[in-house]
Backbone as numpy.savetxt, mean C-alpha at the origin, in Angstrom:
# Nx Ny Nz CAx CAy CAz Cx Cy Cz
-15.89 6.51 -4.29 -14.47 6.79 -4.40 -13.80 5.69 -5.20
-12.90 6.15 -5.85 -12.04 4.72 -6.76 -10.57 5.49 -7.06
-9.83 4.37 -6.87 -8.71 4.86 -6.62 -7.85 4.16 -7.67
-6.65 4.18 -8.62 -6.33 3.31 -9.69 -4.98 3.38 -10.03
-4.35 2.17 -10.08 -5.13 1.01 -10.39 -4.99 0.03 -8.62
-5.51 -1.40 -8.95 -5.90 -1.67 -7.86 -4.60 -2.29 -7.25
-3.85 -2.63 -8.04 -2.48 -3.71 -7.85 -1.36 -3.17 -8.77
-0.10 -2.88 -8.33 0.96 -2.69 -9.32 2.15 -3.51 -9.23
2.85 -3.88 -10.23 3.97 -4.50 -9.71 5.15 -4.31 -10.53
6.43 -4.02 -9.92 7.76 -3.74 -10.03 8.69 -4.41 -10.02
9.59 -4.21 -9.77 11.33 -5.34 -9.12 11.83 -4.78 -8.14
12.82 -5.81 -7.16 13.34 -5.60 -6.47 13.82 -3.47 -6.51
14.29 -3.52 -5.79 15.40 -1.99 -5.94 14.54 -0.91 -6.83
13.24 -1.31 -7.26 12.55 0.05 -7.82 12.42 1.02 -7.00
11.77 1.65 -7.34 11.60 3.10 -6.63 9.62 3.37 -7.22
9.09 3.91 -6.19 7.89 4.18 -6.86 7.53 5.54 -5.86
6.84 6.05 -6.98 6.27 7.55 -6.48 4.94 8.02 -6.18
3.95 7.81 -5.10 2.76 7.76 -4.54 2.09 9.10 -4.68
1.03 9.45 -5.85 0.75 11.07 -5.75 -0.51 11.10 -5.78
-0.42 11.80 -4.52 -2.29 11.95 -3.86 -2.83 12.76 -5.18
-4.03 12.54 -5.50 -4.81 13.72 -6.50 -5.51 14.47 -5.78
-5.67 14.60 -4.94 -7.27 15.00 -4.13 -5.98 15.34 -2.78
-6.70 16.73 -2.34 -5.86 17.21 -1.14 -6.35 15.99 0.28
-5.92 15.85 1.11 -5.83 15.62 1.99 -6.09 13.76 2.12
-4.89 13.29 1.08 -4.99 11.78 1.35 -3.24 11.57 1.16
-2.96 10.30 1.58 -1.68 9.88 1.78 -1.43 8.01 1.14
-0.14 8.37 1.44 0.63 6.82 1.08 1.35 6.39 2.64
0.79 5.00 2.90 1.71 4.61 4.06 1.32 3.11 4.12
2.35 2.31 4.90 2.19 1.10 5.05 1.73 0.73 6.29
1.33 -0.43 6.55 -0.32 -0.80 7.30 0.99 -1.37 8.63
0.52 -1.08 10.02 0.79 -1.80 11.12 0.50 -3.28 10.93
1.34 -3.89 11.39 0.89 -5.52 11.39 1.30 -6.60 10.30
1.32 -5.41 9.26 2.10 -6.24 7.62 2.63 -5.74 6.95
4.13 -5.74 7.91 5.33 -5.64 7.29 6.05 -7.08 7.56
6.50 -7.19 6.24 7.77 -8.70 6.58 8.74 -7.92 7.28
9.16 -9.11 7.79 10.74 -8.77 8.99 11.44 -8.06 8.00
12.53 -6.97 8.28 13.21 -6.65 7.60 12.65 -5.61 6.29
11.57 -5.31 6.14 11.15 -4.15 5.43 10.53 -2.82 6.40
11.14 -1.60 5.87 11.18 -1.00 6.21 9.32 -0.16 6.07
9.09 0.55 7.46 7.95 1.35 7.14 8.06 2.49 6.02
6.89 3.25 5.92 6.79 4.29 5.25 5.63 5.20 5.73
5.42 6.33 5.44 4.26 6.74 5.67 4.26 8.42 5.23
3.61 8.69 3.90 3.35 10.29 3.60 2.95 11.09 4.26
3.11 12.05 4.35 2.12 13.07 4.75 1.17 13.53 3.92
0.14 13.89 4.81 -1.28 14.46 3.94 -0.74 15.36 2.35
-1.59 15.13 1.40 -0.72 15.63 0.61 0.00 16.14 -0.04
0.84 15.21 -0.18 2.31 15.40 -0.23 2.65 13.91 -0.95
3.54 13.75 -2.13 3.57 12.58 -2.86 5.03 11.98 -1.83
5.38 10.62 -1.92 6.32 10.23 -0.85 6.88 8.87 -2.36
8.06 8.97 -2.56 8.95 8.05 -3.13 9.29 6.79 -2.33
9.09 5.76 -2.92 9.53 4.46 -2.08 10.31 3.51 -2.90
11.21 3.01 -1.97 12.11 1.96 -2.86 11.65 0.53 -2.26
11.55 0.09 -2.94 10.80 -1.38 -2.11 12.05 -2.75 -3.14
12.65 -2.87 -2.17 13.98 -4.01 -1.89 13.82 -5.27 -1.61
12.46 -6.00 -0.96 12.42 -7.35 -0.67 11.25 -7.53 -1.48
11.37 -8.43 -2.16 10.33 -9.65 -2.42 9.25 -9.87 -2.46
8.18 -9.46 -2.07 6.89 -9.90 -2.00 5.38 -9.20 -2.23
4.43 -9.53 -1.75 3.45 -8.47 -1.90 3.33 -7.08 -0.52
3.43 -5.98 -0.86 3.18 -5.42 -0.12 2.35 -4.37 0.54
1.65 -4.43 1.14 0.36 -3.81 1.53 -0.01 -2.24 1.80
-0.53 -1.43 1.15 -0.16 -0.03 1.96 -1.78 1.00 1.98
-2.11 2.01 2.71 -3.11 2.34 2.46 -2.87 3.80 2.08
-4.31 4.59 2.38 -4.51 5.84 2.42 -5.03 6.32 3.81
-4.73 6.70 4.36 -5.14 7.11 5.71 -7.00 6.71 5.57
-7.53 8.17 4.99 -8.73 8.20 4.72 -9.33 6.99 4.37
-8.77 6.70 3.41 -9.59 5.28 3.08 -9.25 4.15 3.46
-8.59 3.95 4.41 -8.55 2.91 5.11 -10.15 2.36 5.86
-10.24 3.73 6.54 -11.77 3.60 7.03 -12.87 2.85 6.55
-12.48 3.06 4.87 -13.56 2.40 4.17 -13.29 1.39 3.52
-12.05 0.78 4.09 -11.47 -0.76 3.64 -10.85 -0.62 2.11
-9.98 0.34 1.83 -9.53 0.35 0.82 -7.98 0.15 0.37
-7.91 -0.76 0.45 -6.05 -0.77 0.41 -5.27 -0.78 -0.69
-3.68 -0.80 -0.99 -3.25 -0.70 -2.16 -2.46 -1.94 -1.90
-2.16 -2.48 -3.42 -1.40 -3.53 -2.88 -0.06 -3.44 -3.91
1.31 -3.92 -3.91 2.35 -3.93 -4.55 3.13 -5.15 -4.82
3.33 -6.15 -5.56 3.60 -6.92 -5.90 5.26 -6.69 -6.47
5.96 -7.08 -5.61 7.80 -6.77 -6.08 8.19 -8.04 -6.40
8.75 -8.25 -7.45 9.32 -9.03 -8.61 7.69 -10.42 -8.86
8.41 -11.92 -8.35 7.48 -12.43 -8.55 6.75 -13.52 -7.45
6.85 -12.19 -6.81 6.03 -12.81 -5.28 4.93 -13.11 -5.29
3.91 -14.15 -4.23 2.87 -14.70 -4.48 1.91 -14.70 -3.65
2.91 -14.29 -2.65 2.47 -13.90 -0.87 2.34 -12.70 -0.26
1.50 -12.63 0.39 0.87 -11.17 1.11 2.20 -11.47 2.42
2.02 -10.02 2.27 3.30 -9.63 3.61 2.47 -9.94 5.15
1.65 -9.90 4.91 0.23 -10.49 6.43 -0.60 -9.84 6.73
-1.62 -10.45 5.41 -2.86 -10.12 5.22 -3.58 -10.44 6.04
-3.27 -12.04 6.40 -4.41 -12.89 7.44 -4.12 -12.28 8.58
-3.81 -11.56 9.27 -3.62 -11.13 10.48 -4.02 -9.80 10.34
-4.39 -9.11 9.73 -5.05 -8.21 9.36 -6.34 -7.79 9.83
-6.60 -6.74 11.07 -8.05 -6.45 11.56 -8.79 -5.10 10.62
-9.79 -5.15 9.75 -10.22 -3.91 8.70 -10.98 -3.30 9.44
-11.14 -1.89 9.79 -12.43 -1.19 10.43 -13.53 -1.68 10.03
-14.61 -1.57 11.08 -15.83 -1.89 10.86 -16.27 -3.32 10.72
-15.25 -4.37 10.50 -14.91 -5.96 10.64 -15.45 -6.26 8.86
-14.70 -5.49 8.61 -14.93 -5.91 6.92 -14.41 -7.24 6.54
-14.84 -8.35 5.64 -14.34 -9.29 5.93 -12.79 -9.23 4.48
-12.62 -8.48 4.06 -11.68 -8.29 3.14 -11.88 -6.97 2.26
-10.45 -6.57 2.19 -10.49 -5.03 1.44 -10.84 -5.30 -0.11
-10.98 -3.51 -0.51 -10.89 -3.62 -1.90 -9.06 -3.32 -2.23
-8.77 -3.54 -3.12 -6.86 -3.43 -2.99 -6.38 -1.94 -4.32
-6.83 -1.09 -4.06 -6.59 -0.15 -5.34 -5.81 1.10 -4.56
-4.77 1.80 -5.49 -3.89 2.86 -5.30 -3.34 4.00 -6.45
-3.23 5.07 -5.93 -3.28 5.99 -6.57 -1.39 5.77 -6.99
-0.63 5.81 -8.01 0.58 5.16 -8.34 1.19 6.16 -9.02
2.49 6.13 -9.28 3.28 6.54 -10.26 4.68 5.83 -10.41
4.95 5.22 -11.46 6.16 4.41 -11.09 6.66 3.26 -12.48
């Protein structure tokens, strides 16, 4: 499976548009790493889901499905340097770190 690209990055107040290719995968953000003050998200199976991402930093999000297999997306808003909380982060199966790639539009 490969999913692309692996990292994207935007500005403050963008807007980005998450579009599954393949039926039955999603866009959502991970329990555990969200910064204070950012809001969740989470698509439905698919179904593409618009996000405005307003604070600062890197932000973490998966695919349902491929989470399983340690695959995450990552988003980089303006010129942040820091993971929203990665290190606290438990991966199925005790992977010791994801791969970071997402299906994008934006």
């Amino acid at each position: 499976m490969v999913l692309k690209p692996t990292c994207i990055q935007t500005e403050p107040g963008d807007t980005m548009t998450f579009v599954p290719t393949d039926k039955s995968h999603n866009a959502e953000t991970i329990a555990g790493m969200l910064l204070k003050g950012t809001e969740p998200f989470a698509g439905k199976m698919s179904a593409e889901i618009s996000v405005t991402f307003k604070k600062e930093a890197v932000h973490d999000g998966k695919c349902k499905p491929y989470f399983a297999i340690c695959i995450t997306a990552a988003v980089q808003v303006g010129e942040a340097a820091s993971r929203s909380g990665a290190a606290s982060l438990q991966y199925p199966f005790g992977a010791a770190s994801p791969r970071r790639p997402a299906n994008l539009r934006g």
